[in-house]
C-alpha positions, 0 to 999 in steps of 0.5 A, a space after each residue: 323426331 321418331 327414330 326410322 326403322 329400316 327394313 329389308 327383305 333378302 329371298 332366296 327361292 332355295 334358302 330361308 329369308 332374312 329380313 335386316 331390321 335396324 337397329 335390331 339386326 338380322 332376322 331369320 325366318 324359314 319353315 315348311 309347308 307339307 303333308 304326307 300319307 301313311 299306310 299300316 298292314 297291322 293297325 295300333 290303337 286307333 291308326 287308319 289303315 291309309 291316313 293322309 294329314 298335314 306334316 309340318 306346317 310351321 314357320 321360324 323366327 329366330 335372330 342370332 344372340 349378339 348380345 340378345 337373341 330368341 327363336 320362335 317356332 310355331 305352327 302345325 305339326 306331326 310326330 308318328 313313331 313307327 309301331 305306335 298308333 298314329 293320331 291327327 295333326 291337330 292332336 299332336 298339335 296340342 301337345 305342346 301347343 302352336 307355338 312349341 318353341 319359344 325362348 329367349 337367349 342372352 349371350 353376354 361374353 364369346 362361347 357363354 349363353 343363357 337360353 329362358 322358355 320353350 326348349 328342345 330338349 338335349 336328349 336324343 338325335 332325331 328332330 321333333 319336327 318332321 321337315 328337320 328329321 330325316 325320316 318322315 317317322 321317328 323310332 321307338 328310342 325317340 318315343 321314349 325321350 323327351 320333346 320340349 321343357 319349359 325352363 332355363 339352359 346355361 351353355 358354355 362352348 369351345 372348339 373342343 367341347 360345349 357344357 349345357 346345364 339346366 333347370 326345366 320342367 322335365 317331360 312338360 309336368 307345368 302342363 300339369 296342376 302341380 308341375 314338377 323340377 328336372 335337371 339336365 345335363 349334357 357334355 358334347 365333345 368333338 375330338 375329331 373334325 367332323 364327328 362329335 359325341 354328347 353325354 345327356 342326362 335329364 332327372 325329372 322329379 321323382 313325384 312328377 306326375 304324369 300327362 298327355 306327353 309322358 305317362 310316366 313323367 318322372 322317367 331318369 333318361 341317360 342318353 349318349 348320341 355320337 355324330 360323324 360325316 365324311 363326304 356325303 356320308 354320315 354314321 349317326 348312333 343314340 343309345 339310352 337307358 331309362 328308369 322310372 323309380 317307384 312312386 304313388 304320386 308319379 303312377 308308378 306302382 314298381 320300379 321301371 327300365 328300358 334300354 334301347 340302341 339306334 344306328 343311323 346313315 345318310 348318304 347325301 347325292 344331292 338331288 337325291 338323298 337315302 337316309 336309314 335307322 336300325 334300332 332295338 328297344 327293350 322294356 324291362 318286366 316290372 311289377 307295375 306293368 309300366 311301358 317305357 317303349 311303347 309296344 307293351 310291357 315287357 316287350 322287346 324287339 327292333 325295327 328297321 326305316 329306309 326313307 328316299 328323298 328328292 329335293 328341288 330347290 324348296 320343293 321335296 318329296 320322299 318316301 319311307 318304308 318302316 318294319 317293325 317286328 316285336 317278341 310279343 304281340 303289339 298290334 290290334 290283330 294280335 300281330 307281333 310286326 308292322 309294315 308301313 309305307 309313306 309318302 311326304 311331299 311339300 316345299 321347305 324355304 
């Protein structure tokens, strides 16, 4: 006699779905449907003056690891950066393909876990996926940091702290003929209720060569990200360090660096939420002519984002004005600033 399987679908207009499958458990599905518009005063690279595409368009699947879990995110997406030039859906799309996160978790014992596939990465504090991040565009710091690893995570977590470690492909070289190991590291502490800070770490190969996704590859990231809420109110901070040691095989002629500091609010009045990012970014001079940032070699500068949003129920729109102004001419006209205005509107379940 076949075993039956019970199915049951919970909706909330406002919250993801939850579907109750036996005796598998309790599934999660929830993602986002939107678009946005971006105007640029000063074009980089093949930016549109006024360039309208699809936002996120992304559906995730995921069940709780009780023991076993997976998480599976997949779909559409984009990823601007302020002062950098923005491309279509579809080419960003195929930087880590439509299916971006995909992984399976095993959690064998309370506060012990093991995480195998498709990665968000540990470094850094803005999301990959606009409808998850407060901005519609991320900052020139998040330009530098790594999106998605293929490999494998152990985490081990206390009310006090949690200890990731892992062995991952680093800034996604199994894209390439002769993919490469990288290490990650990270230490997160909440000392106090409602703030927390982490120490990341990812040290790729030293020969990883580089690809659609890094150019370099082989870039050694220190990273510290810090996180506090009180009320409607949270302060958020991302620092980092990044080097790209001299090697042949990486493109790297000379020895690399950059360092860069990023500063965070939101201020949460539902409906209405305002979220702001200053941030300043600097590319060491090197021999090599390598740009870390990506405002040129050499380069410095910082930039300023405010983004108001509306929510109603699933339904959101928002809009977001970005500055960017830099020690050295970044823009096609030979302009050192950039101005941006944006629009997102959409609906996230």
């Amino acid at each position: 006699m076949k075993k039956l399987v019970l199915l049951s679908l919970c909706v909330s207009i406002a919250q993801a779905l939850e579907l109750k499958v036996e005796p598998v458990g309790s599934i999660n599905v929830s993602g986002a449907l939107t678009g946005y518009s971006i105007y640029t005063n000063n074009r980089v690279g093949n930016d549109k003056k006024t360039r309208y595409d699809i936002g996120s368009a992304l559906i995730s699947i995921s069940k709780t690891a009780q023991p076993v879990g997976f998480t599976l995110i997949g779909g559409a997406y984009s990823l601007p950066v302020v002062g950098v030039g923005l491309s279509n859906t579809s080419t960003y799309t195929n930087l880590y393909s439509a299916l971006p996160i995909a992984y399976i978790e095993v959690a064998p014992v309370k506060g012990l876990s093991v995480q195998v596939g498709k990665l968000p990465t540990l470094i850094g504090y803005e999301s990959a996926f606009t409808y998850l991040n407060n901005y519609i565009q991320r900052g020139l710091i998040w330009n530098m940091q790594p999106v998605v690893h293929s490999g494998a995570r152990l985490t081990y977590s206390t009310d006090l702290f949690s200890v990731k470690l892992g062995v991952n492909d680093g800034f996604y070289t199994l894209s390439t003929t002769h993919p490469k190991p990288a290490l990650e590291a990270s230490l997160a502490l909440t000392p106090i209720k409602d703030g927390s800070v982490s120490f990341n770490i990812l040290l790729p190969d030293k020969s990883s060569r580089p690809n659609d996704t890094a150019l370099p590859a082989n870039k050694r990231e220190f990273n510290v990200v810090a996180s506090y809420t009180l009320d409607k109110l949270t302060l958020g901070a991302d620092f980092m360090y990044v080097e790209a040691p001299k090697d042949s095989t990486a493109q790297v002629p000379a020895k690399a660096k950059a360092s860069s500091g990023c500063l965070h609010f939101s201020y949460d009045l539902k409906p209405f939420k305002v979220s702001g990012r200053i941030e300043y970014v600097k590319d060491n001079s090197d021999v090599g002519g390598i740009d870390l940032v990506g405002i040129g070699d050499s380069n410095k500068g910082w930039t300023f984002t405010l983004t108001p949003a509306y929510t109603k129920g699933p339904l959101f729109i928002r809009g977001e004005l970005s500055y960017v102004s830099a020690d050295k001419p970044f823009t096609n006209n030979g302009k050192k600033n950039q101005t941006r205005l944006g629009v997102e509107v959409g609906f996230i379940f």
